[in-house]
N, CA, C and O atoms as a Tripos MOL2 file, in Angstrom:
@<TRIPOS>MOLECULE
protein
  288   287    72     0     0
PROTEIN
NO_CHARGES

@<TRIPOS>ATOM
      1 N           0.8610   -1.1760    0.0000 N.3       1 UNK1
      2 CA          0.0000    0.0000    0.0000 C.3       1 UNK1
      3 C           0.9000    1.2290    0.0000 C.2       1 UNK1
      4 O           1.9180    1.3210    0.6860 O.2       1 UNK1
      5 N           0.2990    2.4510   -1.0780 N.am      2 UNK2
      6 CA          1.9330    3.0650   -1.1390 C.3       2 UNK2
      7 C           0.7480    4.4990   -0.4670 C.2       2 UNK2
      8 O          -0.4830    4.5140   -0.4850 O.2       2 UNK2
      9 N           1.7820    5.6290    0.1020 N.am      3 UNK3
     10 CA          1.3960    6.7500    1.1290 C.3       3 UNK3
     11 C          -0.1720    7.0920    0.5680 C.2       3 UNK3
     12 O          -1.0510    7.1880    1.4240 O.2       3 UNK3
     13 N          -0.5070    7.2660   -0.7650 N.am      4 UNK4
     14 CA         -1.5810    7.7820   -1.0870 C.3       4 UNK4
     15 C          -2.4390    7.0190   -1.4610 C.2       4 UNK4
     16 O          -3.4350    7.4960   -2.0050 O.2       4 UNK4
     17 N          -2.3060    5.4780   -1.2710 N.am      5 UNK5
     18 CA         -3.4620    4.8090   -0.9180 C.3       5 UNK5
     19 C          -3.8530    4.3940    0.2480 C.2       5 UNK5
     20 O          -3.0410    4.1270    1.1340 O.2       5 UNK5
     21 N          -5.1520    4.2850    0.4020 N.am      6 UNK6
     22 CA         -5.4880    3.8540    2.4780 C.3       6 UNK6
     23 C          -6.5170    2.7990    1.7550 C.2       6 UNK6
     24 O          -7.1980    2.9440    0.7400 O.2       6 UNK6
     25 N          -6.3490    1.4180    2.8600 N.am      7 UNK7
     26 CA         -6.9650    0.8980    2.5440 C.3       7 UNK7
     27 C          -8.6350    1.0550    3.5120 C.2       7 UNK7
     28 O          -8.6730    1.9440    4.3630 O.2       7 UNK7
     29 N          -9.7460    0.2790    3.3310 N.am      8 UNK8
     30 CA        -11.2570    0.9580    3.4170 C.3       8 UNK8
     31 C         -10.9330    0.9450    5.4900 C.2       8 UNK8
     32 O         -11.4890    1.7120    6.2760 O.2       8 UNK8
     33 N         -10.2650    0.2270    5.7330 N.am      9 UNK9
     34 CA        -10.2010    0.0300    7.1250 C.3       9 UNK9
     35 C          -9.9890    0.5630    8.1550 C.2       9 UNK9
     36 O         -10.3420    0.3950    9.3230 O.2       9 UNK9
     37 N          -9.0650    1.5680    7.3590 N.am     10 UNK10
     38 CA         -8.6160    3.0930    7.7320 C.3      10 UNK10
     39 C          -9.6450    3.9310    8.4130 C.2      10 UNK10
     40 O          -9.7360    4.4640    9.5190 O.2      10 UNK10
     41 N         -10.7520    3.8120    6.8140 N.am     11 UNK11
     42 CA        -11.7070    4.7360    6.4730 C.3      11 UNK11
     43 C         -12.6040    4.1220    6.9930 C.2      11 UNK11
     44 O         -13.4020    3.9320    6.0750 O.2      11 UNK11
     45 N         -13.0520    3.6180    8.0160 N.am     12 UNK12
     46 CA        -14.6210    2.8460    7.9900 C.3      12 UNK12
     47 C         -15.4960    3.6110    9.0990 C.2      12 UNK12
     48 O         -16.5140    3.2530    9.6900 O.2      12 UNK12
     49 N         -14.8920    4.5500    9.1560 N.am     13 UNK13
     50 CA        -15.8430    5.5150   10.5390 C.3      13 UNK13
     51 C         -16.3420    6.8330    9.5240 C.2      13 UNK13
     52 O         -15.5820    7.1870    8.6240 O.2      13 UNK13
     53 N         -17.4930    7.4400    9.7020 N.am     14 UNK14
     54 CA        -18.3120    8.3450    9.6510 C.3      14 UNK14
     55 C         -18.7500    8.1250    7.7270 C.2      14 UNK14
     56 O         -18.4080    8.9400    6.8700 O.2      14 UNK14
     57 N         -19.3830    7.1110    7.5080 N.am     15 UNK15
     58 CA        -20.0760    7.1560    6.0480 C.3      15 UNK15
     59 C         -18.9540    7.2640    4.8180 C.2      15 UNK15
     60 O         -19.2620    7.7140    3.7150 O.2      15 UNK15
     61 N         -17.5150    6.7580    5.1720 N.am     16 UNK16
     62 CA        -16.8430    6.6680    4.2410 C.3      16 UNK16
     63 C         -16.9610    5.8310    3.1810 C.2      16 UNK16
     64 O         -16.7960    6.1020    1.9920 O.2      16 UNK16
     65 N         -17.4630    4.0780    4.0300 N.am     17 UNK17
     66 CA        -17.0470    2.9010    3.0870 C.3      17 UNK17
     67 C         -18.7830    3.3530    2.2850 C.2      17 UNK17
     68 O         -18.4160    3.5690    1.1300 O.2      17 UNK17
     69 N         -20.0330    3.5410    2.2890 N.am     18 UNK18
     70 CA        -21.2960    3.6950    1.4840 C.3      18 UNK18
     71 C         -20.2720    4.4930    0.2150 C.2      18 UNK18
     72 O         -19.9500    3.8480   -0.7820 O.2      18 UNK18
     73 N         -19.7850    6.0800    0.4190 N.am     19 UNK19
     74 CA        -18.7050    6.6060   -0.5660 C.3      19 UNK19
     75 C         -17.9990    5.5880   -1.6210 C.2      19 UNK19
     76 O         -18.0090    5.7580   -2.8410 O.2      19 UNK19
     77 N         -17.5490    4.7930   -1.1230 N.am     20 UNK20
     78 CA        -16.3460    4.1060   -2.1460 C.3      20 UNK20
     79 C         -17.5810    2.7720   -2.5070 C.2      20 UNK20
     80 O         -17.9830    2.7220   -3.6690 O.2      20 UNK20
     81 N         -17.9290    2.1210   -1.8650 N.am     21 UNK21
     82 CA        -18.5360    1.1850   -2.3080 C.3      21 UNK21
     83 C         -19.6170    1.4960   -3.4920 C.2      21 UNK21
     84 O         -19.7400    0.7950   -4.4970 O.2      21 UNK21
     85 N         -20.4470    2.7700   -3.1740 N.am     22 UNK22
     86 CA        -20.7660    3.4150   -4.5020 C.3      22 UNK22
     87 C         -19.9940    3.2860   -5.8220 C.2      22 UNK22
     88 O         -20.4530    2.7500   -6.8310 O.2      22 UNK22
     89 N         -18.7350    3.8500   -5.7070 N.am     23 UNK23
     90 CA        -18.0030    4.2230   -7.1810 C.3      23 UNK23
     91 C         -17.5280    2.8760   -7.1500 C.2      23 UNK23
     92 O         -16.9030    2.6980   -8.1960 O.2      23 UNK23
     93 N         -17.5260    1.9640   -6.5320 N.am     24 UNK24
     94 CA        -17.1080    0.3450   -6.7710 C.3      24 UNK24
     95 C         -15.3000    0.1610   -6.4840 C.2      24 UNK24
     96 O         -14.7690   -0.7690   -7.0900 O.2      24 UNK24
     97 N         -14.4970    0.9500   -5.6710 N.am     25 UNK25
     98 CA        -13.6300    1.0870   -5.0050 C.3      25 UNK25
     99 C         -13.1810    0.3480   -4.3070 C.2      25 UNK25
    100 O         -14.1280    0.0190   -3.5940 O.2      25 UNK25
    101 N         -11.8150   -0.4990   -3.8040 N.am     26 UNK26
    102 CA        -11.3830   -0.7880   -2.5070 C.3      26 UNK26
    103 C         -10.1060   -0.0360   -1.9770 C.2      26 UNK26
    104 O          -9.6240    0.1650   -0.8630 O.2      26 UNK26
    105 N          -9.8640    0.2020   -2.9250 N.am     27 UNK27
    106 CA         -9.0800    1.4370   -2.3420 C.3      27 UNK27
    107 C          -8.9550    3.1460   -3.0700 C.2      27 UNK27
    108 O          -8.8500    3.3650   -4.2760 O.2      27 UNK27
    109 N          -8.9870    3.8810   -2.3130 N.am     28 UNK28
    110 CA         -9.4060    5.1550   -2.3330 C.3      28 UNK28
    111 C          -7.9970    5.9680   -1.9230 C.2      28 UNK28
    112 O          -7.5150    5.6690   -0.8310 O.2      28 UNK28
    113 N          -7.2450    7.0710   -2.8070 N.am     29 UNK29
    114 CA         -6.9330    8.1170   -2.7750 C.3      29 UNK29
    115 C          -7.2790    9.0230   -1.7400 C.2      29 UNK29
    116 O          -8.4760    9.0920   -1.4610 O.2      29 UNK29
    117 N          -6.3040    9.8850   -0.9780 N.am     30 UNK30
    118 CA         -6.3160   11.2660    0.0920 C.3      30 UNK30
    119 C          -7.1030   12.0360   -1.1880 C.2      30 UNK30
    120 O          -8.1730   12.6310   -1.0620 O.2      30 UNK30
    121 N          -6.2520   11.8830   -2.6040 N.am     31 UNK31
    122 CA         -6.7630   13.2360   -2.9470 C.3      31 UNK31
    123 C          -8.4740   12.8930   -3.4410 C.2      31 UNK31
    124 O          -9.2650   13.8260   -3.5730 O.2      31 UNK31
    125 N          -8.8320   11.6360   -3.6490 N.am     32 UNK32
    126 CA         -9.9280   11.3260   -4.3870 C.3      32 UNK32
    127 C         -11.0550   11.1120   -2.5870 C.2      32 UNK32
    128 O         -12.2810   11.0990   -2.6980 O.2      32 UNK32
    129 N         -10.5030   10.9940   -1.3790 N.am     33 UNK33
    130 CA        -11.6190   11.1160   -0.0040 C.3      33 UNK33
    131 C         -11.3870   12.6290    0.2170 C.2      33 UNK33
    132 O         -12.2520   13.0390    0.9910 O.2      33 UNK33
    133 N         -10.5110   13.6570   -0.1870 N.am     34 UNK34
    134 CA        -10.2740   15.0210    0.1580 C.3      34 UNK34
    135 C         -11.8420   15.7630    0.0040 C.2      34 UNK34
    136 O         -12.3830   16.3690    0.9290 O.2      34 UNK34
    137 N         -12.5040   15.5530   -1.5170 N.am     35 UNK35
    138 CA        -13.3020   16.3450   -1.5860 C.3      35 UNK35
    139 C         -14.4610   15.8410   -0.5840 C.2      35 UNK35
    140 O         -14.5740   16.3300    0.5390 O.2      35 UNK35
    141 N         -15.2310   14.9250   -1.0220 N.am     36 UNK36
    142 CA        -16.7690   14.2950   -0.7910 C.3      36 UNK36
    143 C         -16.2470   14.8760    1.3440 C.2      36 UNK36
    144 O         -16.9430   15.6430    2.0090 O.2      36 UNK36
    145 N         -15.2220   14.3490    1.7410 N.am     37 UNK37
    146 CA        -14.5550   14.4100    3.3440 C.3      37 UNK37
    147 C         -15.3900   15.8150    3.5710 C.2      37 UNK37
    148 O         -16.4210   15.9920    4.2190 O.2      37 UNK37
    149 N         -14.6500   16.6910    2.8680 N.am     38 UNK38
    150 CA        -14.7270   18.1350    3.4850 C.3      38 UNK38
    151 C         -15.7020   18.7900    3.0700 C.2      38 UNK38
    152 O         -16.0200   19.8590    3.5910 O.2      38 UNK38
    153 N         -16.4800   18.1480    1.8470 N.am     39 UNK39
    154 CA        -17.9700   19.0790    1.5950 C.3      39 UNK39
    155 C         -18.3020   18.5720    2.8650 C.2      39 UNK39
    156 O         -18.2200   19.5000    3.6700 O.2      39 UNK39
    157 N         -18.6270   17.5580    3.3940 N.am     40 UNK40
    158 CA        -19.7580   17.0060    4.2690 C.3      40 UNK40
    159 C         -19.4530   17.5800    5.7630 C.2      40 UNK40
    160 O         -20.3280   17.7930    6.6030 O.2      40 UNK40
    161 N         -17.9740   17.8050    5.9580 N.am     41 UNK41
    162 CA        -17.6480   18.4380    7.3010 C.3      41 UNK41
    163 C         -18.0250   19.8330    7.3070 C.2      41 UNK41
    164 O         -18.2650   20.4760    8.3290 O.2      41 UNK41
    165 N         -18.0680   20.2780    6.1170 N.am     42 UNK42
    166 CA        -18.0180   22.4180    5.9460 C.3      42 UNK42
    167 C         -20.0200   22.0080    5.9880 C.2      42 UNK42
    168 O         -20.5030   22.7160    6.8720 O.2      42 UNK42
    169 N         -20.8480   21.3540    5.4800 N.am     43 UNK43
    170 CA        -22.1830   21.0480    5.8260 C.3      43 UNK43
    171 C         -22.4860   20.9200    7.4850 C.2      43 UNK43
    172 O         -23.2860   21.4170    8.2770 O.2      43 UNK43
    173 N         -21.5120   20.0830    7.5290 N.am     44 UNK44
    174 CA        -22.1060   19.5980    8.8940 C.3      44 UNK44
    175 C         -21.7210   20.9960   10.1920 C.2      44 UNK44
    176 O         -22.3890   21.4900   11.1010 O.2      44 UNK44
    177 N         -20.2530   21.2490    9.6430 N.am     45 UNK45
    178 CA        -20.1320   22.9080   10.2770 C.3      45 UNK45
    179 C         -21.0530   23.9550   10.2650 C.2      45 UNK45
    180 O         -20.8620   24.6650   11.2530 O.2      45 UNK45
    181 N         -21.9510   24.3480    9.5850 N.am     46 UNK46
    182 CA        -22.9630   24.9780    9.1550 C.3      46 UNK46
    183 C         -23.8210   24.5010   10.0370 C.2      46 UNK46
    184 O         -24.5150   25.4610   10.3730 O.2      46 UNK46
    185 N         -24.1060   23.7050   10.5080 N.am     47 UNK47
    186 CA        -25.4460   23.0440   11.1240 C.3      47 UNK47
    187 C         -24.9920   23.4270   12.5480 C.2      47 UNK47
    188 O         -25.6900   24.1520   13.2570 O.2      47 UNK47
    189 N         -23.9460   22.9830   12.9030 N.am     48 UNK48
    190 CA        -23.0060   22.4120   14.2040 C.3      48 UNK48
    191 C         -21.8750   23.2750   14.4390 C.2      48 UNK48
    192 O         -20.8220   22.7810   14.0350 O.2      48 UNK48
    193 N         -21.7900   24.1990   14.8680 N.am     49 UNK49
    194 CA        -19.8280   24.7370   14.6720 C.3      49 UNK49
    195 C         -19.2120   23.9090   15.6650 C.2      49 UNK49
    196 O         -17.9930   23.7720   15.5640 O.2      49 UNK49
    197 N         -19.9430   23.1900   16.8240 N.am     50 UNK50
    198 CA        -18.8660   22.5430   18.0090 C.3      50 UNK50
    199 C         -18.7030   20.9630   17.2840 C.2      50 UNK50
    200 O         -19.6080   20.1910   16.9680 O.2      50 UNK50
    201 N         -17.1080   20.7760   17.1390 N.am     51 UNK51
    202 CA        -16.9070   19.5230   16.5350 C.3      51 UNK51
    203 C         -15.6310   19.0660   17.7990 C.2      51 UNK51
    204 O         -15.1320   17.9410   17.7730 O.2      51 UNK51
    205 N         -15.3610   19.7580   18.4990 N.am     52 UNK52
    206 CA        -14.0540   18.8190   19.3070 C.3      52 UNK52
    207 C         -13.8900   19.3070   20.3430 C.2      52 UNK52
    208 O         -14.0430   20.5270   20.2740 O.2      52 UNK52
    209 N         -13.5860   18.8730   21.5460 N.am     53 UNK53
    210 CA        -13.1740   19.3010   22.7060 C.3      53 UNK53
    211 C         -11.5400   20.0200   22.3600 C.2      53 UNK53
    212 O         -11.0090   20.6860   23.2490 O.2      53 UNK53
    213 N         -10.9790   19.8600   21.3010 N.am     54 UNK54
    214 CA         -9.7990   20.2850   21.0560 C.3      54 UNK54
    215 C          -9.7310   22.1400   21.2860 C.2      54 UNK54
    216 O         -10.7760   22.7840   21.1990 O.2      54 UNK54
    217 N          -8.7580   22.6450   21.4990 N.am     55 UNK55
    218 CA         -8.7950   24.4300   21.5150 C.3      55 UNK55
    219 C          -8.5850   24.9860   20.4910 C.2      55 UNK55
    220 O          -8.6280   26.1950   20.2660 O.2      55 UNK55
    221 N          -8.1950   23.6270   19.3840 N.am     56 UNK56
    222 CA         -7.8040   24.8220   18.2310 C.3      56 UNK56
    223 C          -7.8430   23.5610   16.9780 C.2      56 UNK56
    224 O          -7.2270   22.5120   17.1650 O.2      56 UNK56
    225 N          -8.4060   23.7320   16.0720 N.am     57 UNK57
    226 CA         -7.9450   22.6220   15.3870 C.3      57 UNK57
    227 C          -7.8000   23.3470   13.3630 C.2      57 UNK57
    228 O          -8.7690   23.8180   12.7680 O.2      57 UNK57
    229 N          -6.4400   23.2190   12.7770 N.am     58 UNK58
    230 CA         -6.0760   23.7660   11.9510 C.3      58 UNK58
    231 C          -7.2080   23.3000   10.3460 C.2      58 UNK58
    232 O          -7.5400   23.9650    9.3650 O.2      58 UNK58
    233 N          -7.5270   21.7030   10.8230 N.am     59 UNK59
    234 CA         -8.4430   21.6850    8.9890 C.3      59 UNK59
    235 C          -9.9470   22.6050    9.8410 C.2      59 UNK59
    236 O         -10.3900   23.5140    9.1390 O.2      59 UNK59
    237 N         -10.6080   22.4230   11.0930 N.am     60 UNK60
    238 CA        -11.4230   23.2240   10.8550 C.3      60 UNK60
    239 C         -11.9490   24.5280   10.9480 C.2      60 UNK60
    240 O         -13.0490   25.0410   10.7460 O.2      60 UNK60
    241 N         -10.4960   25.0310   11.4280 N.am     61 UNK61
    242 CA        -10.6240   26.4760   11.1400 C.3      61 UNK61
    243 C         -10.5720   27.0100    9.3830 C.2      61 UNK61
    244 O         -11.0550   28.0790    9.0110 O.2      61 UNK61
    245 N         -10.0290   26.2210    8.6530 N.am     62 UNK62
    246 CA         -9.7380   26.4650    7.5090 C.3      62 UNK62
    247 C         -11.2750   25.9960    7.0180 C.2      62 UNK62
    248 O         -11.7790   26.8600    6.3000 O.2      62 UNK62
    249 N         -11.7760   25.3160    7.1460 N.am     63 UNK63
    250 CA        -13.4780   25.0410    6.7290 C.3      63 UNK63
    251 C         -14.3450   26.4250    7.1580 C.2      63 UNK63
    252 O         -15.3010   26.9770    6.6140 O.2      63 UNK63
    253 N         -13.7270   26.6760    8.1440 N.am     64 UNK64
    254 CA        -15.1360   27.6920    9.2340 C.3      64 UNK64
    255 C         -14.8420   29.1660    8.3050 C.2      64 UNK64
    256 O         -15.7730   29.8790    7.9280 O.2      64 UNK64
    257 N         -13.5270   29.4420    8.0470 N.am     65 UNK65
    258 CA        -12.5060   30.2740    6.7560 C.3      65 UNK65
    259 C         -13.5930   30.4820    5.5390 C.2      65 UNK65
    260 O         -14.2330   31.4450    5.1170 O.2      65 UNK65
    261 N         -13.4640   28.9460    5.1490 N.am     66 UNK66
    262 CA        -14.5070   28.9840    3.6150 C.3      66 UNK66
    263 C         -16.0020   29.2230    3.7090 C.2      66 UNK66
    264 O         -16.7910   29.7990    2.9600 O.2      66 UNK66
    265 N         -16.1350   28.6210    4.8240 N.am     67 UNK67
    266 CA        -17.5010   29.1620    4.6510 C.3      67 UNK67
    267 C         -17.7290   30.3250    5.4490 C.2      67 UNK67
    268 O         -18.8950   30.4300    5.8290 O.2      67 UNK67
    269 N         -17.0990   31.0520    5.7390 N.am     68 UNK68
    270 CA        -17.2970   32.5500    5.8000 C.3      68 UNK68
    271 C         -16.5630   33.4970    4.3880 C.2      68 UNK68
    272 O         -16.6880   34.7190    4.3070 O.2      68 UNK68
    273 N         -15.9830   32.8490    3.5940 N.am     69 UNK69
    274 CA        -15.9000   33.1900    2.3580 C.3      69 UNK69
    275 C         -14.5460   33.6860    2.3020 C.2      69 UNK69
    276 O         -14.0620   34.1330    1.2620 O.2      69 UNK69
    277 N         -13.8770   33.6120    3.4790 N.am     70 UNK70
    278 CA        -12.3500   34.1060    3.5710 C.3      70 UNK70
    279 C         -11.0900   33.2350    2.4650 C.2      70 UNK70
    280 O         -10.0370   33.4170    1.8550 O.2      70 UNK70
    281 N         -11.8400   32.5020    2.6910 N.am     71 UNK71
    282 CA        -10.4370   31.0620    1.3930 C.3      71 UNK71
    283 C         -11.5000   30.8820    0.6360 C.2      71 UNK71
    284 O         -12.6710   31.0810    0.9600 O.2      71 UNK71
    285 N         -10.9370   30.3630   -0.7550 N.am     72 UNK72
    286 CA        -11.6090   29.9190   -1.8920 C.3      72 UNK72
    287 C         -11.7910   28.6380   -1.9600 C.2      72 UNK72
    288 O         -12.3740   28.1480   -2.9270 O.2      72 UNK72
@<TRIPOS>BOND
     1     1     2 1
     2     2     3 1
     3     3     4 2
     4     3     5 am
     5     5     6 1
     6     6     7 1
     7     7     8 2
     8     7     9 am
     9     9    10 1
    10    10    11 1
    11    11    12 2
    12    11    13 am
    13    13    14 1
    14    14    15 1
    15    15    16 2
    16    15    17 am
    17    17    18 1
    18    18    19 1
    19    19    20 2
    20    19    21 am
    21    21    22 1
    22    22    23 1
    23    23    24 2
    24    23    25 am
    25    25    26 1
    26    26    27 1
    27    27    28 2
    28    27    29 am
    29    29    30 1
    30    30    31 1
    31    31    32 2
    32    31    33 am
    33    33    34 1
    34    34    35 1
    35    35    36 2
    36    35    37 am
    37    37    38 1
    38    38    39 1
    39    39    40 2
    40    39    41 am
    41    41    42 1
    42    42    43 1
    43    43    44 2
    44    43    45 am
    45    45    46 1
    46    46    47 1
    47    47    48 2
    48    47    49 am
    49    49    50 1
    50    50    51 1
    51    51    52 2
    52    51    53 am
    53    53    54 1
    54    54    55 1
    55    55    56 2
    56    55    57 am
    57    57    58 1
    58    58    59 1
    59    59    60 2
    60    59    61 am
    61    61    62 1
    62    62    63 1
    63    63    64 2
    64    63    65 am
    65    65    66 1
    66    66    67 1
    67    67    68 2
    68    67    69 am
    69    69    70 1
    70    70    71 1
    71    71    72 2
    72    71    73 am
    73    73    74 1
    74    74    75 1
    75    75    76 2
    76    75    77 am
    77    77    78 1
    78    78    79 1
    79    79    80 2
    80    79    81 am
    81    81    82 1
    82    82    83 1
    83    83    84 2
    84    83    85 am
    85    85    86 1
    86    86    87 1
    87    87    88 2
    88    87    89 am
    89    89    90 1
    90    90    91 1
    91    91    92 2
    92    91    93 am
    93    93    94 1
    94    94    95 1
    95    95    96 2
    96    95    97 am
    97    97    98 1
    98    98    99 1
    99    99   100 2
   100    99   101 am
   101   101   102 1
   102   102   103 1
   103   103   104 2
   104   103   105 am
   105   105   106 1
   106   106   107 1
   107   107   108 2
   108   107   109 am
   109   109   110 1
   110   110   111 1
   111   111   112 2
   112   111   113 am
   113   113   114 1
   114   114   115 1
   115   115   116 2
   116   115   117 am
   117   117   118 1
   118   118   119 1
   119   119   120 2
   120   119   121 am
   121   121   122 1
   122   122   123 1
   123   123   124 2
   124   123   125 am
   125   125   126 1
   126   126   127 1
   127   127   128 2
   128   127   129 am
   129   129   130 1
   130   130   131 1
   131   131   132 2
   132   131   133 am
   133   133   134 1
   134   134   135 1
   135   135   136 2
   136   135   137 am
   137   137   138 1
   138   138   139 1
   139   139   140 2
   140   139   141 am
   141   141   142 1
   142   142   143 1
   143   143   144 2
   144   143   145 am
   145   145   146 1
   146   146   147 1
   147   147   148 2
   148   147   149 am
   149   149   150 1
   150   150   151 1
   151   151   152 2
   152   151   153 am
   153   153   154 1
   154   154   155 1
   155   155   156 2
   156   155   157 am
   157   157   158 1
   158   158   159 1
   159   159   160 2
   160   159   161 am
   161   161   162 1
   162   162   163 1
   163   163   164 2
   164   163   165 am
   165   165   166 1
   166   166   167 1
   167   167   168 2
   168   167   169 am
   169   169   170 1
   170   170   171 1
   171   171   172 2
   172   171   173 am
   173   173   174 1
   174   174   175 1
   175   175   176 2
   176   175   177 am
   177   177   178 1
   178   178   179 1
   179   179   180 2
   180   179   181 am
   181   181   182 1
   182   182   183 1
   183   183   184 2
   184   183   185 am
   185   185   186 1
   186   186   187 1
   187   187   188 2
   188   187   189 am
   189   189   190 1
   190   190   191 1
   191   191   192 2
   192   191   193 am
   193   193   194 1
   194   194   195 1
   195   195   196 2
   196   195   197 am
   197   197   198 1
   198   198   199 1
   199   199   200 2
   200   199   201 am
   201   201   202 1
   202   202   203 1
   203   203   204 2
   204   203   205 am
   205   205   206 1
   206   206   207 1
   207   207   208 2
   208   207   209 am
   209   209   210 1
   210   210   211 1
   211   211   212 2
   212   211   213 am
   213   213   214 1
   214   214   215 1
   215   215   216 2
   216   215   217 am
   217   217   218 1
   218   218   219 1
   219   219   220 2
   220   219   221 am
   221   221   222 1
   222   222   223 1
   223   223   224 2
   224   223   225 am
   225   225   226 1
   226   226   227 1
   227   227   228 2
   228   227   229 am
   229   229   230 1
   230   230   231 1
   231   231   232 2
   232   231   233 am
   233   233   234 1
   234   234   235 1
   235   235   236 2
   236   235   237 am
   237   237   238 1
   238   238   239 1
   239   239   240 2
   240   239   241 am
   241   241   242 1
   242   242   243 1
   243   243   244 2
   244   243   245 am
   245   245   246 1
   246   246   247 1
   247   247   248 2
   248   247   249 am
   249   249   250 1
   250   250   251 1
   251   251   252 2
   252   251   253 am
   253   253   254 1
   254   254   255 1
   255   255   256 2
   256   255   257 am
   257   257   258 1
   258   258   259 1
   259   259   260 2
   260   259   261 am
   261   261   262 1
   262   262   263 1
   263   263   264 2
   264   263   265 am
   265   265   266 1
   266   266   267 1
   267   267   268 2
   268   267   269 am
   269   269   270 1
   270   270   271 1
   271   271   272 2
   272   271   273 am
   273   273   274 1
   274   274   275 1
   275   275   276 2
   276   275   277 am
   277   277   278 1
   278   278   279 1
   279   279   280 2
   280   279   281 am
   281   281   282 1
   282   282   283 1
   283   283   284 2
   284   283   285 am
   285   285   286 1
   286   286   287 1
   287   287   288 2
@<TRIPOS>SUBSTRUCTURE
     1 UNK1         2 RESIDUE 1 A UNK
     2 UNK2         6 RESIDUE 1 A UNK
     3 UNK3        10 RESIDUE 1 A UNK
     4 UNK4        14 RESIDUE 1 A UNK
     5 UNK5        18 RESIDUE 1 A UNK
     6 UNK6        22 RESIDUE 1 A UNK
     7 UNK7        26 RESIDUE 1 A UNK
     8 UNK8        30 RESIDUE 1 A UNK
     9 UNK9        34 RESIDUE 1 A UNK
    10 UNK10       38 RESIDUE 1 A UNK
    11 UNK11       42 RESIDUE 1 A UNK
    12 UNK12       46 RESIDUE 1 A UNK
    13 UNK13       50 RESIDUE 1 A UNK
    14 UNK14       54 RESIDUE 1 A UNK
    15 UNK15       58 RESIDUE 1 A UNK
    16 UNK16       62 RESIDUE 1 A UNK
    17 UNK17       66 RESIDUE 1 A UNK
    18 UNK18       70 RESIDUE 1 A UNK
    19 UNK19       74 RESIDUE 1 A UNK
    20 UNK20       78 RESIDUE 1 A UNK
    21 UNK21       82 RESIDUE 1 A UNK
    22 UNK22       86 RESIDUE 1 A UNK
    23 UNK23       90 RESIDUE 1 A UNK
    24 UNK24       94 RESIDUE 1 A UNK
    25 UNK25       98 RESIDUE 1 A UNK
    26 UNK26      102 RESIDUE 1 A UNK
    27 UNK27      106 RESIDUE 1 A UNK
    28 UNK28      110 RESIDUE 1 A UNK
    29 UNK29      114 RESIDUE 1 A UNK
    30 UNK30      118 RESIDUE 1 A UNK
    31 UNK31      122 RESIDUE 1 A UNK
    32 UNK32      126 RESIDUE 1 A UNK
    33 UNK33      130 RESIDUE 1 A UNK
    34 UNK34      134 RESIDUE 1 A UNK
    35 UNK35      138 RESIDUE 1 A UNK
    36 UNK36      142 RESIDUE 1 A UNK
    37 UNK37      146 RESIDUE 1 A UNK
    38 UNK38      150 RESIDUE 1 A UNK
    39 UNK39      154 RESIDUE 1 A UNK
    40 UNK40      158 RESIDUE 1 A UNK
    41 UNK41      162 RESIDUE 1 A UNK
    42 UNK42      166 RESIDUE 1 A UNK
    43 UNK43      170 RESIDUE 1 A UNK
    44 UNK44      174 RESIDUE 1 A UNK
    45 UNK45      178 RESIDUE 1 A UNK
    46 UNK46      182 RESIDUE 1 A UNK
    47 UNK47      186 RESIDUE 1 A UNK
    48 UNK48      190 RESIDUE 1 A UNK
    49 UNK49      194 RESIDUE 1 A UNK
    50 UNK50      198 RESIDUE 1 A UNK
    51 UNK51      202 RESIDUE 1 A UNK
    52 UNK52      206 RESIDUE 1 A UNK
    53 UNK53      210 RESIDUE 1 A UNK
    54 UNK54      214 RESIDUE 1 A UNK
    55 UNK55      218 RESIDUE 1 A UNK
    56 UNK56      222 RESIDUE 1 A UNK
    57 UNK57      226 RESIDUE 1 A UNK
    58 UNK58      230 RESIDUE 1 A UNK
    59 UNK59      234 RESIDUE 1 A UNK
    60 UNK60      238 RESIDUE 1 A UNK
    61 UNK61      242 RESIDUE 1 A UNK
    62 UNK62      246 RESIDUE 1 A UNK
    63 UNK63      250 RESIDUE 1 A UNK
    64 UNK64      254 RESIDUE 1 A UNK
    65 UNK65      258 RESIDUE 1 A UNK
    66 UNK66      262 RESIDUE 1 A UNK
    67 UNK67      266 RESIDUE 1 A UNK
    68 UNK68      270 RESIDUE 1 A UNK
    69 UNK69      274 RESIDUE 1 A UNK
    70 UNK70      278 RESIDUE 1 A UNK
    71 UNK71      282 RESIDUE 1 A UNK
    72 UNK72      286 RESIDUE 1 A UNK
């Protein structure tokens, strides 16, 4: 398995494997889970802004960014 493939086992938490099993997949690309990943988190941000007990967390400040229209 080389860095930019993960196999589904990785991925089997929050509605990943329905994703790949759709397009008929067993293994899936960072850059090919990047998109469908982060529409559904910048959605679910919209609904929800509290996602972590964490104080700071760098991908979802960069989501909370886009959808205030600050990044493209």
């Amino acid at each position: 398995m080389t860095g930019l493939k993960m196999c589904l086992l990785i991925f089997s938490l929050h509605n990943i494997n329905p994703f790949v099993f759709f397009l008929g997949l067993w293994f899936i690309t960072l850059e090919e889970l990047a998109v469908p990943f982060s529409n559904n988190l910048i959605e679910h941000l919209k609904l929800n802004d509290k996602q972590t007990t964490s104080q700071s967390s760098t991908m979802l400040n960069a989501c909370r960014q886009f959808i205030a229209g600050e990044i493209l």
